[in-house]
Phi, psi and omega in degrees: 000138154323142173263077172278024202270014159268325187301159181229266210272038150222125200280120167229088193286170158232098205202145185030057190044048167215109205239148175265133164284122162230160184237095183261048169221079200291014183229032178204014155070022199043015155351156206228109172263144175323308183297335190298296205249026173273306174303344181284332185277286154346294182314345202252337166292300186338289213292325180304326220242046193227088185302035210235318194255139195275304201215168195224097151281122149263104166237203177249144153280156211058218164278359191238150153299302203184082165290014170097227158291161179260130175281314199293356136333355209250150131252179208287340170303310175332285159325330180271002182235017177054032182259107162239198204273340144322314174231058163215088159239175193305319183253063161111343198096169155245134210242180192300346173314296179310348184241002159309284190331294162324326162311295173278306187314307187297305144341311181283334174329141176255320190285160181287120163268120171268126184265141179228097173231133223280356173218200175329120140239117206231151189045220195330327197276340160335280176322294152294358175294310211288355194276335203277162186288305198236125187240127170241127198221152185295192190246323182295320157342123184249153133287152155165155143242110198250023159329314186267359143304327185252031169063018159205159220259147180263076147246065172250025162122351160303297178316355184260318257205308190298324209262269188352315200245344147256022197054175191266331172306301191296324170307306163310330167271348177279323183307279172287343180266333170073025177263191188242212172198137180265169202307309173296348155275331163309320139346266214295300190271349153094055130279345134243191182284289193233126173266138219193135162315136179312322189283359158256009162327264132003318196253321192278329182291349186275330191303305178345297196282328198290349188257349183249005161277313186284355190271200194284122206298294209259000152289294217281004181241314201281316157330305177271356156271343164305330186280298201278351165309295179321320162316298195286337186297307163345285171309315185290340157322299226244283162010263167327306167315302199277344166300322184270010182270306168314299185316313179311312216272278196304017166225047181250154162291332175337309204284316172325289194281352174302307208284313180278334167309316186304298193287344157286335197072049187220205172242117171343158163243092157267147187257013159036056140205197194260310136040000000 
């Protein structure tokens, strides 16, 4: 059997080829810390190279799926370098490569990922719901990317994954506006598979990933890699552009004062220029 017992936020069971992913650091709402997401990069190579495993659940611990970055790193020093916690981590940052990578790893997966996702996903955590193969969401569940909120554009995979599964106008307006959408609407225009009572998350993404761990492997494998040539051709469109557009962003006073608001708890002052 594979050896995950390195991962810290991230949980990985095993049982009849079929393993869960949890995104574990629920009293902090599964916020994506640097160490989070080098392992968000990682985990995915593992899980490719683990012959124990069949099928693949992602969800969250606690009430949330997944709230994008954690922000609350930051101090008022920081903040004079336009710096948040998103790209300041212990081993080196996180630079626009890193948020390719997760993107392409996930994707190169070959087992089916079932997303079961049981609260909130919001920004980066958006992004991995909407990236899984089968998607199940409470009904109670919000969406959004909300990057432009923080004063920068969202490319670590919303410009990619978002125009796909809602075409690009509703996408552009989710995009730019940072609103949100709940599970059951999503549901309804078929942006995800199945929208479920919270309390049915979990028992139907499981019904799912178990029938397609007992099924026939490598039609079921090879099928969904065939869809994703299309995905990945997509990403690879798009990917470089919104990243470096992001990479741009984080060094505007936009982003600056987005960033010192959040942490006052107050409403942004944008001055509407790049400056």
């Amino acid at each position: 059997m594979w050896d995950y017992s390195e991962y810290e936020h991230i949980k990985i069971e095993i049982k009849d080829r079929l393993a869960t992913v949890i995104l574990n650091r629920p009293d902090a709402l599964n916020a994506v810390t640097t160490r989070m997401h080098h392992e968000l990069e990682s985990v995915w190579i593992d899980l490719a190279s683990d012959r124990d495993v069949n099928a693949i659940v992602l969800t969250g611990a606690g009430r949330a799926f997944c709230v994008g970055a954690d922000l609350r790193g930051v101090d008022a020093g920081e903040l004079t370098k336009g710096q948040t916690k998103r790209h300041r981590f212990d081993r080196g940052g996180v630079q626009a490569s890193n948020g390719r990578r997760i993107i392409e790893n996930m994707l190169d997966v070959e087992q089916p990922i079932i997303g079961a996702i049981n609260g909130d996903a919001i920004g980066l955590g958006a992004t991995l719901a909407l990236l899984c193969d089968i998607i199940v969401v409470s009904e109670k569940a919000r969406f959004a990317d909300t990057h432009v909120k923080i004063g920068i554009v969202a490319g670590d995979g919303g410009a990619v994954i978002w125009p796909l599964l809602i075409g690009p106008h509703r996408a552009k307006e989710f995009l730019m506006r940072g609103h949100t959408i709940t599970g059951a609407e999503a549901g309804r225009i078929g942006m995800v598979n199945y929208a479920v009572p919270p309390e049915e998350v979990m028992s139907r993404a499981n019904q799912l990933a178990q029938e397609l761990a007992d099924g026939p492997t490598w039609a079921i494998r090879w099928s969904k890699l065939a869809v994703n040539k299309w995905l990945k051709e997509q990403a690879n469109l798009i990917m470089d552009t919104g990243l470096a557009y992001e990479m741009m962003t984080m060094k505007t006073k936009d982003h600056k004062e987005a960033v010192k608001a959040f942490l006052e708890k107050r409403k942004p002052n944008f001055i509407h220029n790049k400056g």
